[in-house]
KEROFI-353144 format. One record per residue (C-alpha): x negated, y negated, z negated. Coordinates in steps of 0.001 Angstrom, whole numbers, padded with zeros to 6 digits, always signed. Example, Ala and Ser with C-alpha at 12.3 -4.5 7.8 and 13.67 -1.06 7.14 Angstrom:
<nodes>
-012300+004500-007800 -013670+001060-007140 
</nodes>
This chain:
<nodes>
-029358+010687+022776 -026512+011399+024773 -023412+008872+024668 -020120+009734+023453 -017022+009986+025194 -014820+006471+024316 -012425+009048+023813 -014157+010409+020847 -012970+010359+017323 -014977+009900+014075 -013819+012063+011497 -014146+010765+007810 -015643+007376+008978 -014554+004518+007258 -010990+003488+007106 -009425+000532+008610 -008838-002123+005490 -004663-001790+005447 -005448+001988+005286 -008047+001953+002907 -006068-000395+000610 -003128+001952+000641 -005403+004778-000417 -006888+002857-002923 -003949+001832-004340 -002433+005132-004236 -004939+006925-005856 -005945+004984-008465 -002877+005487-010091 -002866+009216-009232 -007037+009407-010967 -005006+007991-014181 -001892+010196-013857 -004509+013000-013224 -006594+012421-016415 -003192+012268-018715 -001932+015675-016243 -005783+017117-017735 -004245+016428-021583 -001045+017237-021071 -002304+020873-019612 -005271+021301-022207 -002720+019999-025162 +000136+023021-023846 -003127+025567-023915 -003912+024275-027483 -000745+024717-028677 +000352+028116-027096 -002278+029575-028562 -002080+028346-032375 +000404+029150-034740 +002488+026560-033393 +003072+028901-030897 +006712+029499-032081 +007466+026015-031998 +006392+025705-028975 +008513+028235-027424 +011583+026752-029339 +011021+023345-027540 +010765+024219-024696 +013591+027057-023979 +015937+024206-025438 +018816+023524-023892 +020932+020474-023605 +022997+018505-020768 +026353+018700-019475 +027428+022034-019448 +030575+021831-017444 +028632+020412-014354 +026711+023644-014287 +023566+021468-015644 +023228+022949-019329 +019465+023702-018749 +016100+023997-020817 +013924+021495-021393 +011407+023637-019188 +013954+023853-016479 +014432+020054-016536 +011142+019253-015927 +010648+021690-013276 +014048+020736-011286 +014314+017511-012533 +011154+015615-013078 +009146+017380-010420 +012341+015886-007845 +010325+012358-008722 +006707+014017-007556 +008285+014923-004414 +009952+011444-003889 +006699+010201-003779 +005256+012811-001687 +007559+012304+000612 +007229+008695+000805 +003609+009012+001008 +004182+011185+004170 +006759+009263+006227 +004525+006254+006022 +001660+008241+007149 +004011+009518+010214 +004968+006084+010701 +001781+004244+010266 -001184+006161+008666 -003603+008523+009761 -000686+011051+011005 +000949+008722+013618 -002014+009186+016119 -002182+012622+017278 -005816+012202+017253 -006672+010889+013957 -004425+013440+012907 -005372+016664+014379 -008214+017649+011659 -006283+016614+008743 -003545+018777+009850 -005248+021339+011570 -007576+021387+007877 -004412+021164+005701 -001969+024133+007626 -005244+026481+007664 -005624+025449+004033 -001586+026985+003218 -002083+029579+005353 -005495+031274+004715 -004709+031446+000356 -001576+033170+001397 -003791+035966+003178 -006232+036192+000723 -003468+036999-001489 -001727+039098+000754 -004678+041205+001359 -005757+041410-002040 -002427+042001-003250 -001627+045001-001376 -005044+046305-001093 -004271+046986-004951 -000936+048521-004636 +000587+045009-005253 +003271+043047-003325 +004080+039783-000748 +006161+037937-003734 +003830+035437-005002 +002006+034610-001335 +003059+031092-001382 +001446+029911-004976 -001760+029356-004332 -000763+027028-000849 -000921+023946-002483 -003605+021140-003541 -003030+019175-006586 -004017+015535-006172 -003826+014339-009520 -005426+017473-010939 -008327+016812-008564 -008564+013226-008923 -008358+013598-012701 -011553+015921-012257 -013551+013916-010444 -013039+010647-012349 -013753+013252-015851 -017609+013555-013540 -017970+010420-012286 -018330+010975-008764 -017248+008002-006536 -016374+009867-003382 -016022+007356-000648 -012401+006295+000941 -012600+008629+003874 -013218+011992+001824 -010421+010676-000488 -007845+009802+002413 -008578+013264+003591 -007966+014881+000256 -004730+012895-000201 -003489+014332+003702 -004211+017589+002607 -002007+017515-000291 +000691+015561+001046 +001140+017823+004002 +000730+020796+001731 +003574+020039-000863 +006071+019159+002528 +004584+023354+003178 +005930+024003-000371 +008793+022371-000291 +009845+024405+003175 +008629+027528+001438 +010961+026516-001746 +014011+025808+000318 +013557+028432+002924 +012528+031391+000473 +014037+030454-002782 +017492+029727-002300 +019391+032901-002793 +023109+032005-003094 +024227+028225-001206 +027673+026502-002622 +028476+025362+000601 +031025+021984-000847 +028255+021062-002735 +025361+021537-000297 +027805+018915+002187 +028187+016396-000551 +024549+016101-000831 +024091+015682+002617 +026913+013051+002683 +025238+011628+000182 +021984+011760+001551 +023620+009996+004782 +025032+007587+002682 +021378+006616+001387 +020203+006327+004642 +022896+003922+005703 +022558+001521+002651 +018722+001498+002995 +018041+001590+006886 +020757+000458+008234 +023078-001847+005716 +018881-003301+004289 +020988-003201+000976 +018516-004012-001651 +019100-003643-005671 +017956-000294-007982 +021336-000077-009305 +022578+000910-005899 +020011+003996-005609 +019598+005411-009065 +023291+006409-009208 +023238+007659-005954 +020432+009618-006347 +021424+011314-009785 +024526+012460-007944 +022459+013755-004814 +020079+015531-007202 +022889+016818-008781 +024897+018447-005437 +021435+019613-004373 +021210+021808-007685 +024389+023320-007479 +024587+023637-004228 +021553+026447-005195 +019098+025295-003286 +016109+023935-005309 +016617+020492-006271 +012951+019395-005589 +014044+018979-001749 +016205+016717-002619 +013534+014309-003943 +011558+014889-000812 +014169+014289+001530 +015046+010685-000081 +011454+009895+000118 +011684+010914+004353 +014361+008718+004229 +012584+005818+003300 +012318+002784+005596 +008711+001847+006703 +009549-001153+008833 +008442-004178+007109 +011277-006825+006006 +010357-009873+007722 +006990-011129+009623 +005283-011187+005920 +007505-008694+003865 +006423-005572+002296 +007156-002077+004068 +009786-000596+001702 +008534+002966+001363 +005102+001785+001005 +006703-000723-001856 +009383+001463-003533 +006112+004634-003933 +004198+001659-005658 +006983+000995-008239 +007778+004939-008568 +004151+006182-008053 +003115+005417-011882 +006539+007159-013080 +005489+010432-011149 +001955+010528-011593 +002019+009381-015697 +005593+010884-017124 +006567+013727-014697 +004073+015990-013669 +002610+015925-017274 +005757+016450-018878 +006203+019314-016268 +002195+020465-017007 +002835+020674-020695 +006176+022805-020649 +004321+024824-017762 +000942+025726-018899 +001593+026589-021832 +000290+030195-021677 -001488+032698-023919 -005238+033094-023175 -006005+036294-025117 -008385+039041-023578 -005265+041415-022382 -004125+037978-020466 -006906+037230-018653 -007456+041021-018411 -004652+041297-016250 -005586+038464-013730 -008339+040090-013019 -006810+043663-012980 -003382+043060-011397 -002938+042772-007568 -000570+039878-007634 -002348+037584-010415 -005796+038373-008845 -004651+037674-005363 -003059+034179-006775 -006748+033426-008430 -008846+034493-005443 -006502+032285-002948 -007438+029112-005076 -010746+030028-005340 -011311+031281-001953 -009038+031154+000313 -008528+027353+000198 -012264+027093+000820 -012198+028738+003434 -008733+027820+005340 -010142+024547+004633 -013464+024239+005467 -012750+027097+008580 -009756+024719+009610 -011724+021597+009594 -014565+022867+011536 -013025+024797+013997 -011179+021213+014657 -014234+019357+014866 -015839+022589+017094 -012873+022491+019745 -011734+018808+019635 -013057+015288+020490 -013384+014594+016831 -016855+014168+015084 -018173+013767+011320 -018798+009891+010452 -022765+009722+010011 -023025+009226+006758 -021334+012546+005847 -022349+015688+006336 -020281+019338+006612 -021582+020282+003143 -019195+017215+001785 -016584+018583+003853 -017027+022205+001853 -017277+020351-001568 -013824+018764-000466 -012451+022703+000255 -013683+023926-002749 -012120+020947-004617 -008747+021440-002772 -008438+024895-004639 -006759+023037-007744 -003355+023912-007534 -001950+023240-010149 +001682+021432-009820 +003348+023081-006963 +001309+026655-007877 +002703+027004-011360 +006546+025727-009866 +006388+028332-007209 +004890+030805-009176 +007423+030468-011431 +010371+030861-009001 +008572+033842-007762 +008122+035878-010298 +011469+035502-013317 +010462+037601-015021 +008586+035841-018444 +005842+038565-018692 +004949+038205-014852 +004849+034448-015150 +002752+034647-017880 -000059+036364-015910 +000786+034580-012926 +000287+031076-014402 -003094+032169-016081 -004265+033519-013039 -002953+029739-011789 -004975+028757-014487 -008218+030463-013715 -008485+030042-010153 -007995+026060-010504 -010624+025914-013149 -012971+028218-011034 -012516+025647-008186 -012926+022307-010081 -016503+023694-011848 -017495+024678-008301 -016637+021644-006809 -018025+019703-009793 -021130+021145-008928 -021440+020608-005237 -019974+016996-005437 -022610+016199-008272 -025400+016944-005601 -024427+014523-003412 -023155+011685-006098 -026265+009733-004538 -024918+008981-001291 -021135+008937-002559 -022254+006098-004866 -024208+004442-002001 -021607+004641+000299 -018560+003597-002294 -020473+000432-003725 -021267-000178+000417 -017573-000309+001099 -016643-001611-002188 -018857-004498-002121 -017184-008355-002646 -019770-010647-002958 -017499-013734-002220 -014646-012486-004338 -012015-013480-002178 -010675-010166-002075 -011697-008155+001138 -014915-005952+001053 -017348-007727+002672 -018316-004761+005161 -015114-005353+006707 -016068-009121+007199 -018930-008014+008583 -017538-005579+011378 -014463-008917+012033 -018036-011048+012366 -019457-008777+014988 -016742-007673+016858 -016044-011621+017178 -019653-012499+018684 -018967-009247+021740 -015693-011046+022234 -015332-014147+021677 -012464-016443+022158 -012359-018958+024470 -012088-022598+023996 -008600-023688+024926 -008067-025913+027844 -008540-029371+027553 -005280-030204+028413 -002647-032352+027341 +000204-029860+027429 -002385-027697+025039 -002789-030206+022105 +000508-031590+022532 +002742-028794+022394 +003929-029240+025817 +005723-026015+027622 +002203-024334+027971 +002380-023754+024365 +005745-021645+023836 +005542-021652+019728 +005424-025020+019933 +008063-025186+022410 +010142-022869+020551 +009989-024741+017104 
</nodes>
């Protein structure tokens, strides 16, 4: 067997323990937050297509707020622009300490993901394209089906059970981080029509002024940011670009430095506190004021007869396989990178098909691209349609290989001790400590002492 290049990189091998305990962490809250997102979207279904349907409707086109700040909006719209700023918060948390420290700060480890995750937004917005206009259709709605929806996903696979090992779940968690930055670009680049310049230059003062109190000042205290943040929310909206950004941009802002030799790394802390907020309050609030669409024959009739609602549906269902999978092995063809050897491409396929839940970011964008009521309605069913075609798929696929997940998730998993650390980790420390191991110290006085050959003892 020929030997690798030391230069090689394993792709979807296991995860170093800091990483894999920040993944863990992160996505257990996003499997619960996924399973309540499943409820929230099946109980806005249910009721949109009862005779509750009227009060419904009434609920959600409420309005209320403070009307002379321009912020007089419907209980739909506050979810959208207001709750969603929270999902993107943590998004963009999640990404800065992934620049800063994860999987993206090594050009290496990060070339697949990436290369995976911009074929993945690019790809569904061809498929769309082509089916689009093929049919007499137009461009508008290229950009909703871009994006993967963790919690959707997550909620899916702990509905079947399947324990998908760290490494396929890191991956899936890259893809949709890097995928909702792509939306949020796509929001502020292509949905802004009108700026308010004084307001967009109070929320970047403000947004400057949040950077100095967190990086720069280390001020610490909740009371500080809250306020702060209403008020740069606030300039973001009126300033007409979509307030979402504004949540992401905080999130950039974030410090990932730890505080102290054994403090916490404050983005890594503050998307821990706001994580369970996002994941469990504002993407299902958003979900059930959002999906709440008829599913009658002349619906679902038009998803599959319209260019623009078929080309959202076949970009879920298609395209994201294949900008994913295509992405991922054309990375792996061309690059150093290689599969870890307990996984196979086929899991790597399962994981595209899986990615084409888009449900969050799809039904936002889908609803800034298309105003008009009776176009959203078809274009969030087709939303509908093509996320549901993906998650059966990739139920499927992923239940054919629950074996092995299972083997390898109880393998890494595994604490016989119970003092906290897997004990395959303790393990690889054992091993890599008997091909180097440390020498004795010299048997000198200085040494056990704390003479000035020992500068930590010299230093006090």
């Amino acid at each position: 067997m020929p030997r690798r290049n030391s230069s090689t990189h394993t792709f979807l091998g296991r995860l170093p323990l800091p990483e894999r305990t920040f993944v863990a962490d992160a996505l257990r809250t996003e499997t619960v937050g996924g399973i309540v997102l499943l409820a929230a979207a099946a109980v806005a279904l249910v009721w949109a297509n009862t005779p509750l349907r009227k009060s419904y409707e009434e609920i959600r086109d409420f309005h209320f707020g403070i009307e002379a700040l321009g912020l007089d909006l419907s209980v739909a719209h506050w979810t959208a622009d207001g709750l969603l700023a929270i999902f993107f918060f943590v998004a963009g948390a999640e990404l800065k300490r992934e620049l800063v420290v994860g999987e993206l700060r090594d050009p290496k480890t990060a070339t697949v993901p990436v290369v995976a995750a911009f074929s993945g937004m690019a790809v569904p917005a061809l498929v769309y394209g082509i089916v689009a206009t093929s049919m007499g259709g137009t461009w508008n709605g290229w950009a909703v089906p871009m994006a993967t929806d963790i919690a959707f996903a997550l909620g899916v696979l702990a509905v079947i059970d399947t324990h998908l090992p760290s490494a396929l779940r890191a991956f899936l968690l890259t893809l949709a981080i890097v995928d909702d930055l792509g939306a949020v670009i796509v929001i502020a680049l292509l949905y802004t029509s009108t700026i308010h310049v004084p307001a967009l230059i109070g929320a970047v003062l403000g947004l400057g002024l949040f950077f100095h109190l967190h990086d720069q000042r280390r001020v610490h205290g909740w009371y500080w940011y809250i306020p702060l943040a209403l008020v740069i929310w606030g300039l973001t909206y009126g300033s007409g670009v979509h307030a979402t950004v504004a949540g992401v941009a905080m999130g950039l802002l974030l410090r990932v430095a730890k505080d102290g030799e054994a403090g916490h790394r404050p983005a890594e802390h503050i998307a821990h506190l706001v994580r369970p907020i996002s994941a469990g309050v504002a993407v299902p609030f958003f979900a059930l004021f959002a999906a709440g669409v008829s599913v009658s024959g002349d619906t679902l009739g038009a998803v599959v007869t319209s260019p623009e609602p078929l080309g959202v549906a076949l970009g879920l269902a298609v395209g994201k396989v294949l900008g994913v999978f295509g992405g991922t092995y054309l990375a792996i063809r061309f690059t150093r990178a290689r599969l870890g050897p307990d996984l196979a491409l086929a899991d790597v396929f399962a994981l595209a098909v899986l990615a084409g839940i888009g449900f969050t970011v799809s039904l936002l964008i889908g609803e800034l691209a298309y105003p008009n009521p009776a176009d959203q309605e078809h274009i969030k069913a087709a939303v509908l349609l093509g996320s549901l075609t993906a998650a059966l798929a990739a139920c499927v696929l992923l239940r054919l290989r629950n074996n092995q997940y299972r083997r390898l998730y109880e393998a890494e998993t595994a604490d016989m001790d119970a003092d906290g650390i897997p004990d395959i980790y303790q393990a690889d420390n054992t091993m890599e400590q008997q091909r180097n191991p440390t020498p004795n110290p010299p048997n000198d006085r200085s040494h056990r002492s704390g003479g000035p050959d020992n500068p930590s003892d010299a230093d006090g």
